[in-house]
C-alpha atoms as an extended CHARMM CRD file, in Angstrom:
* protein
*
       126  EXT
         1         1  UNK       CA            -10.1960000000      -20.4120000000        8.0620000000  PROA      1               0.0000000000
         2         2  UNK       CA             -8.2110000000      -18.7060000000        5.0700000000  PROA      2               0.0000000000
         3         3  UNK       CA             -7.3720000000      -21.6580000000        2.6140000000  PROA      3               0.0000000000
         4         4  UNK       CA             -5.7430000000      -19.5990000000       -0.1780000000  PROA      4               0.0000000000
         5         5  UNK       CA             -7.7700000000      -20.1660000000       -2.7470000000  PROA      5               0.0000000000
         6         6  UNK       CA             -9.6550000000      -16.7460000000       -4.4890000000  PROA      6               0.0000000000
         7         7  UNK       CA            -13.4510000000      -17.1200000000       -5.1710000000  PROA      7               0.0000000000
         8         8  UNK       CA            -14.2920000000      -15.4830000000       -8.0670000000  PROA      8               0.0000000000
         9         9  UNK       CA            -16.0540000000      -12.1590000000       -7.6150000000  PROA      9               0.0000000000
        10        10  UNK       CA            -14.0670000000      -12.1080000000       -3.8400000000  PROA      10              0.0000000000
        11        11  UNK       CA            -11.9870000000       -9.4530000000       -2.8300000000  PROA      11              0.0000000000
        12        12  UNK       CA             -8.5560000000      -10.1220000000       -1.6890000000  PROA      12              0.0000000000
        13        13  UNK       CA             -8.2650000000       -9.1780000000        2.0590000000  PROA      13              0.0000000000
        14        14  UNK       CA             -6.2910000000       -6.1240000000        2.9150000000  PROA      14              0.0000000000
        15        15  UNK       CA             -3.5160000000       -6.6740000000        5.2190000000  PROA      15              0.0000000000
        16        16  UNK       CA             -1.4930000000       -3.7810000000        7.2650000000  PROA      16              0.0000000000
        17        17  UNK       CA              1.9270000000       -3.9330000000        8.0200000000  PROA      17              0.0000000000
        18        18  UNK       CA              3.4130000000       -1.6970000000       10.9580000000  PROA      18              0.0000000000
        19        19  UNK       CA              1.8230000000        1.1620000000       12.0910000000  PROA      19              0.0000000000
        20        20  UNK       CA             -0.0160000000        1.8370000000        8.5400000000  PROA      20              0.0000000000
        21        21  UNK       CA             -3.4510000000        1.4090000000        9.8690000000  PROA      21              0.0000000000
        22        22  UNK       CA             -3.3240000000        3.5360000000       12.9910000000  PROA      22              0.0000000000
        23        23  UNK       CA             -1.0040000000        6.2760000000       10.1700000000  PROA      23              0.0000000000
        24        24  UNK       CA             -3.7130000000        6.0500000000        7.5620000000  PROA      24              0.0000000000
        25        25  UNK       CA             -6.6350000000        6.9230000000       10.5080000000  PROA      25              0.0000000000
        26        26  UNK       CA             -4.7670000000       10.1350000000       11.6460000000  PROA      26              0.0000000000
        27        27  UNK       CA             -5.1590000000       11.4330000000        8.1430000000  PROA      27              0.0000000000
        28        28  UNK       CA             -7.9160000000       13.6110000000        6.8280000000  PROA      28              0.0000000000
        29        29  UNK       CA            -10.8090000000       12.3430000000        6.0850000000  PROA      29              0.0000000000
        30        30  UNK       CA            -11.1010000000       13.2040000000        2.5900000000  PROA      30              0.0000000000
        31        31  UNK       CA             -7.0060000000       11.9340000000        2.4830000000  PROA      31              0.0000000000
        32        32  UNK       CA             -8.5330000000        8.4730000000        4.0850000000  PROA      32              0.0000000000
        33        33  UNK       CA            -11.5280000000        8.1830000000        1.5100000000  PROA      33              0.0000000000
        34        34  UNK       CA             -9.2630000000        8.7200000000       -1.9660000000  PROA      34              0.0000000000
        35        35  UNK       CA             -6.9870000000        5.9770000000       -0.4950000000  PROA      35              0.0000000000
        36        36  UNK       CA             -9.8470000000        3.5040000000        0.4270000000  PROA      36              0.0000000000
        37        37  UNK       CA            -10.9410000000        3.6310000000       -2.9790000000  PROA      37              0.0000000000
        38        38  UNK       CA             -7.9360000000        3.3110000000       -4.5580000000  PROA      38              0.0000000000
        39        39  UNK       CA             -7.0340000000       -0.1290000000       -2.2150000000  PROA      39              0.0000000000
        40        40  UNK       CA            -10.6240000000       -1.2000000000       -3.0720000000  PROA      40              0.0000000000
        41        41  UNK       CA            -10.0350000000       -1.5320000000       -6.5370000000  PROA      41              0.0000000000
        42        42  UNK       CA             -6.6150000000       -3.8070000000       -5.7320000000  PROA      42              0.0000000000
        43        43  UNK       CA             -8.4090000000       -5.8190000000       -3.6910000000  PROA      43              0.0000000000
        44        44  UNK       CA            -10.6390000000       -6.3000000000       -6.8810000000  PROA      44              0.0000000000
        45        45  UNK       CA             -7.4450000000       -6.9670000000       -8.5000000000  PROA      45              0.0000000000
        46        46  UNK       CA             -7.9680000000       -3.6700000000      -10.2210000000  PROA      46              0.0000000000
        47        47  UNK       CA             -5.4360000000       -0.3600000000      -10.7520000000  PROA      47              0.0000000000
        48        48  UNK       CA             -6.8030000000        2.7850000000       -9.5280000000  PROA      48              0.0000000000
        49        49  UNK       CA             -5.7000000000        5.9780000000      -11.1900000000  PROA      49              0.0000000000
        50        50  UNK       CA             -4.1590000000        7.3530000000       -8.1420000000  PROA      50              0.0000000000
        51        51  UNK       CA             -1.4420000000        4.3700000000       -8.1550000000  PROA      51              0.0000000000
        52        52  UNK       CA              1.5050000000        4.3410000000       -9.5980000000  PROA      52              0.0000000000
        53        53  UNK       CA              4.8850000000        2.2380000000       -9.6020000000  PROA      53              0.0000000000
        54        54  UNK       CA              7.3070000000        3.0110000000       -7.1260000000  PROA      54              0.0000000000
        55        55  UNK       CA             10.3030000000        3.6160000000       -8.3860000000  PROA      55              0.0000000000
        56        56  UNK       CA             12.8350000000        1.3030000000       -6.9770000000  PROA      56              0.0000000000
        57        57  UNK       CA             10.8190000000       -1.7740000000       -6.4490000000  PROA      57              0.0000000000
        58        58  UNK       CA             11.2190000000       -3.2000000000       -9.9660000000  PROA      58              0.0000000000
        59        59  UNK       CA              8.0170000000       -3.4710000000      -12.0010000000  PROA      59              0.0000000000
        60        60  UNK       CA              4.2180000000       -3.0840000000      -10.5500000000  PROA      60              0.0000000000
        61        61  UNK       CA              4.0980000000       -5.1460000000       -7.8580000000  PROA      61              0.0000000000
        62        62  UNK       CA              4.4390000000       -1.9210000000       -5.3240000000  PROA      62              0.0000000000
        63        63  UNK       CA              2.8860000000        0.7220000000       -5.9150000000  PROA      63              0.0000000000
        64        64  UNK       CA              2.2520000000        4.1610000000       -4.4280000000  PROA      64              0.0000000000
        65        65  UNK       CA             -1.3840000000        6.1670000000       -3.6830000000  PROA      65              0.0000000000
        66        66  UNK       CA             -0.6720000000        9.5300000000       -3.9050000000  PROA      66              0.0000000000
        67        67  UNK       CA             -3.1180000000       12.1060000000       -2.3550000000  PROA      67              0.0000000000
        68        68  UNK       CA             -2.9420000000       15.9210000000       -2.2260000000  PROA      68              0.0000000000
        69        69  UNK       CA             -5.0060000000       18.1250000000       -0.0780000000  PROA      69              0.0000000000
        70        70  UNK       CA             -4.9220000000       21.2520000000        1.3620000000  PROA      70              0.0000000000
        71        71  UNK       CA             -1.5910000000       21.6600000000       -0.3160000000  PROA      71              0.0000000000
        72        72  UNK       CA             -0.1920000000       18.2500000000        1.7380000000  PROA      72              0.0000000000
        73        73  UNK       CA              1.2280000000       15.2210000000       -0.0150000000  PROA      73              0.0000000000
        74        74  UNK       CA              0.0110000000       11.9530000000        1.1800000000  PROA      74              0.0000000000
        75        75  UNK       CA              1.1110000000        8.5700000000       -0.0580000000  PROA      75              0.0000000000
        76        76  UNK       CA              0.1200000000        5.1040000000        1.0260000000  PROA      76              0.0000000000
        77        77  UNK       CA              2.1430000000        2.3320000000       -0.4680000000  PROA      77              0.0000000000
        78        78  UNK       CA              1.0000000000       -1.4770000000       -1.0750000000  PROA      78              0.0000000000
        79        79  UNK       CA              2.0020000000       -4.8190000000       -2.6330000000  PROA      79              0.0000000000
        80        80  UNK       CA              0.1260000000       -7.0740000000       -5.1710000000  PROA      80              0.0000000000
        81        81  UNK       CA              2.7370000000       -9.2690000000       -4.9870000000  PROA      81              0.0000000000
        82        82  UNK       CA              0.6670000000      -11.7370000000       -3.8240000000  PROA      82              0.0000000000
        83        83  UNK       CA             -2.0070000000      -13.6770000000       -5.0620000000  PROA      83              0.0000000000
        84        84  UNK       CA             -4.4620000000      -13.7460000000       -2.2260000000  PROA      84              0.0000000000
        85        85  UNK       CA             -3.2070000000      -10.3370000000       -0.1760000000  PROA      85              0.0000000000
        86        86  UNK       CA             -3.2540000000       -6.9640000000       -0.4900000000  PROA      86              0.0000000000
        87        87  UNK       CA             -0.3740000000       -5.8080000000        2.1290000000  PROA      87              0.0000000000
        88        88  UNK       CA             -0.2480000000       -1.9500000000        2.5870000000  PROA      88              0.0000000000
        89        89  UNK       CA              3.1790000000       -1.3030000000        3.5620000000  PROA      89              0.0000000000
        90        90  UNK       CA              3.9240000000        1.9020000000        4.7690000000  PROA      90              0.0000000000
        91        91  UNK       CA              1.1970000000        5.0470000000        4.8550000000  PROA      91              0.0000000000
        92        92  UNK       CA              2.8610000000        8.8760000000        5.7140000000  PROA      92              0.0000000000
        93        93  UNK       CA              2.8810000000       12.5000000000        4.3620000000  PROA      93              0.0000000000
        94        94  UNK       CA              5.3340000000       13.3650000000        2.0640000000  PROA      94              0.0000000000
        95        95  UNK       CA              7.3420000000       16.3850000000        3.7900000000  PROA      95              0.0000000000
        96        96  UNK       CA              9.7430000000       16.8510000000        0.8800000000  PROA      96              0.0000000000
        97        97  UNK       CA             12.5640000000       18.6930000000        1.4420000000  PROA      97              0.0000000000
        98        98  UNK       CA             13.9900000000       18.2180000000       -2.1920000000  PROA      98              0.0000000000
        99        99  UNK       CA             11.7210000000       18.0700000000       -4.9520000000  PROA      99              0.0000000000
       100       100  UNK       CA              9.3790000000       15.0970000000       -5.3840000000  PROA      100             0.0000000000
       101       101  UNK       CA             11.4590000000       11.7340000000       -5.2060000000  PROA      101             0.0000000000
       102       102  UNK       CA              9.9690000000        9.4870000000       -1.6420000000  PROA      102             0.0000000000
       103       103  UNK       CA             13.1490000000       10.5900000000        1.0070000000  PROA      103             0.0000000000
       104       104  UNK       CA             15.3470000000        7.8220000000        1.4550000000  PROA      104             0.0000000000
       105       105  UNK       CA             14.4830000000        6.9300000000        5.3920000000  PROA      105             0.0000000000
       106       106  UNK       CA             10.8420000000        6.0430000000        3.8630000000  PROA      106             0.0000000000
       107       107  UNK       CA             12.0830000000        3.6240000000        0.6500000000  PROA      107             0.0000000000
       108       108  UNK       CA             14.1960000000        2.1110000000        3.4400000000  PROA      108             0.0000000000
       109       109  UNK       CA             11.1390000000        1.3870000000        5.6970000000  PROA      109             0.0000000000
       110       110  UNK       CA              9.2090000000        0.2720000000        2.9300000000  PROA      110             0.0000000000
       111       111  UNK       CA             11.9270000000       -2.5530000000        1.6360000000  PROA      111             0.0000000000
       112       112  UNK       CA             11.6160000000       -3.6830000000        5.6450000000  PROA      112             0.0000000000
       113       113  UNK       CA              8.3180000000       -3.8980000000        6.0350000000  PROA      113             0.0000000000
       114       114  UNK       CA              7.9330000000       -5.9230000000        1.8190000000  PROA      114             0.0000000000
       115       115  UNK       CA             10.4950000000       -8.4750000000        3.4590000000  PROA      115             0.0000000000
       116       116  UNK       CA              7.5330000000       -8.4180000000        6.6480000000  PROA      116             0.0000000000
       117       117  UNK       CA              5.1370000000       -8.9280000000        4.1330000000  PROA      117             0.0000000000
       118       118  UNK       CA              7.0330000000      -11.4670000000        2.2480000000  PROA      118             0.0000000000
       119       119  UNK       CA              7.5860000000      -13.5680000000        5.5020000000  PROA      119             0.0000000000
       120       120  UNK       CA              3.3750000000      -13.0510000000        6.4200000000  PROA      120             0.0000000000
       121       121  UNK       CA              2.5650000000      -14.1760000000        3.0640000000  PROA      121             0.0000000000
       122       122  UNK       CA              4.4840000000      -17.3560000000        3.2740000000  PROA      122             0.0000000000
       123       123  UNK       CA              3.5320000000      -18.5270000000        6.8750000000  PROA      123             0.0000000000
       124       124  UNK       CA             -0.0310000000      -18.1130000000        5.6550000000  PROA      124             0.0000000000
       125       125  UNK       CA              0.2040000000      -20.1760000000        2.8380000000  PROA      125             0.0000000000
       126       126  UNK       CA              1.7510000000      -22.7510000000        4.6870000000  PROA      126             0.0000000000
């Protein structure tokens, strides 16, 4: 039973919205390893180098894995939004077409799936 209330020394659970788990397994395996690391250490209510703000989002409260390899961009982006969650929103390679700024269609799918989280987070406090 999940009672809300953080033991010290416990890691927040991880939790996936959309198709982000089954996206982050079709990655490479190094790709998959530099992200589990990097969600590790929020779950420890740490910042891994790796993360950054997402523009857009106001503040730190998303933030954005990015991943190179083999010459690919790879970006998973998560919340710490929430006190007892770590919800990892949307996970995808970056296929820019225009210089580095996340394409529009992806921002959009990550503001859906924050207002998923948002909803989650609330029924499970309740």
């Amino acid at each position: 039973m999940y009672t809300g209330i953080r033991v010290e020394g416990a890691l927040k659970p991880v939790k996936w919205i959309g198709t982000s788990l089954r996206d982050l397994r079709s990655f490479p395996r190094e790709v998959r390893i530099g992200i589990g690391h990097a969600l590790f250490a929020a779950q420890e209510g740490k910042t891994d180098p790796a993360a950054k703000p997402l523009k857009g989002f106001g503040g730190a409260s998303v933030l954005e894995i990015v991943a190179s390899h083999h010459g690919n961009a790879w970006r998973a982006v998560y919340t710490v939004r929430f006190q007892n969650a770590v919800y990892v929103l949307h996970v995808f390679q970056k296929k820019a077409t225009r210089g580095i700024a996340t394409p529009t269609r992806e921002i959009d799918l990550i503001r859906r799936r924050l207002a998923e989280a948002e909803r989650d987070y609330r029924e499970m406090e309740n």
